[in-house]
N, C-alpha and C positions, 0 to 999 in steps of 0.2 A: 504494500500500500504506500501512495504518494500522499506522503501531506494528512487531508481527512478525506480524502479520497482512494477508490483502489482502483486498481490497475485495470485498461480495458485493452484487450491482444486486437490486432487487428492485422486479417489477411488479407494477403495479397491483392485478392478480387476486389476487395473494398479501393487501397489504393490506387490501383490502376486505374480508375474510374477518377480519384481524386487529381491525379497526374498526367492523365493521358493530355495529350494535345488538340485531341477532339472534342466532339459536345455531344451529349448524350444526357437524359433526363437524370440519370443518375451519378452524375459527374456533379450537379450541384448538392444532391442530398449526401456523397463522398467525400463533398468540401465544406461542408457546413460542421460534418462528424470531426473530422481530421482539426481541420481550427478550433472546434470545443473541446478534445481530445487535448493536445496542445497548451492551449488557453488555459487548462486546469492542471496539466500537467497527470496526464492518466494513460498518455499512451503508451504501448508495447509492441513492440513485436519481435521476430527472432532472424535470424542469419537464414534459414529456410524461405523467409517471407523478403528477406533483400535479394535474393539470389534471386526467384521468381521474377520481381518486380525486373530489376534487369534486363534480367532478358523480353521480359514482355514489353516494355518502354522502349525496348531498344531493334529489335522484330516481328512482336506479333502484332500492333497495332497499327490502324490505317495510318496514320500519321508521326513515323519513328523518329525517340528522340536521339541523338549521339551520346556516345560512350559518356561524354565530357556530362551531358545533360541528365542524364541516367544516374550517372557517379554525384552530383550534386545532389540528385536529390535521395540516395543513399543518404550522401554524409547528413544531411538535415536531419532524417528520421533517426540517426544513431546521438541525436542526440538526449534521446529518450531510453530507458533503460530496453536494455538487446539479451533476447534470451539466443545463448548457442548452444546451437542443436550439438550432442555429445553421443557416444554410444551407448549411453546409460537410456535418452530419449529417444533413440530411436528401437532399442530392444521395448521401451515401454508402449512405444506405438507399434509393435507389430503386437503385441498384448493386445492390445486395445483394440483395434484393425478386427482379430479375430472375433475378440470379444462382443464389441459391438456392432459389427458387419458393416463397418466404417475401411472405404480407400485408407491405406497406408498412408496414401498421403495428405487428407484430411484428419487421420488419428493424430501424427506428428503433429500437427497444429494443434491439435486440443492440446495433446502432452506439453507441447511450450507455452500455451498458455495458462494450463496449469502450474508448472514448476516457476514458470516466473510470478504465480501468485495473485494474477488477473479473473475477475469477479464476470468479466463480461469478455469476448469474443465475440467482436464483428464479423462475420463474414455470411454471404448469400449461396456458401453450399451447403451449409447444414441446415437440419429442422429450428425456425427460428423457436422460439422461448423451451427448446429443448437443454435438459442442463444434464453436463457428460464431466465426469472427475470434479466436479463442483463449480462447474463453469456453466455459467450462461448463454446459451445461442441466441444472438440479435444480427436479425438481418434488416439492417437499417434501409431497405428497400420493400419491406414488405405493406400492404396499404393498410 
């Protein structure tokens, strides 16, 4: 927990939306999260969810940013506390994976947003107000 606030993890799929170079209806409900996040000092996210962001900024969106543009806005989000994915998290997400019939690579993000201590986890792949290791699903896009 930050402050009297706790920690809220936020994936990849939410970022992209906040960072892309494009417009999209949910590009502004991405930047409204990300600046309150911020503003209060609650964000998180982990070395999993920078590596994504990367590459997707940097290839898979219609309007790609440069390496240089991608890397900025890395260094920005690290300046909020950074969970690193370790082999301890990632043997916990194939646990989980099974367990809960959750993609590997959706469990990995739960487990980082667990271990880093976050009350809430943004993202639009999971079931939103579904809660998995103590953690909250909010899909800040849902109506």
């Amino acid at each position: 927990m930050t402050g009297e606030r706790a920690l809220s993890f936020v994936d990849t799929n939410v970022l992209v939306y906040a960072f892309d170079k494009g417009s999209s209806p949910k590009k502004l409900v991405a930047q409204r999260l990300m600046n309150e996040l911020m503003e209060e000092d609650r964000l998180c996210v982990s070395t999993q969810v920078l590596q994504e962001l990367f590459v997707t900024l940097t290839r898979k969106v219609t309007q790609h940013c440069s390496s240089e543009e991608a890397l900025a806005v890395l260094n920005d989000l690290t300046a909020w506390p950074l969970m690193v994915i370790d082999y301890s998290a990632i043997r916990a997400a194939v646990r989980l994976a099974d367990k809960a019939k959750l993609s590997f690579w959706d469990a990995l993000i739960v487990v980082a947003a667990a271990h880093a201590g976050a009350a809430v986890l943004y993202t639009e792949d999971l079931n939103d107000g579904q809660e998995i290791l103590g953690v909250r699903i909010s899909n800040p896009f849902a109506a």
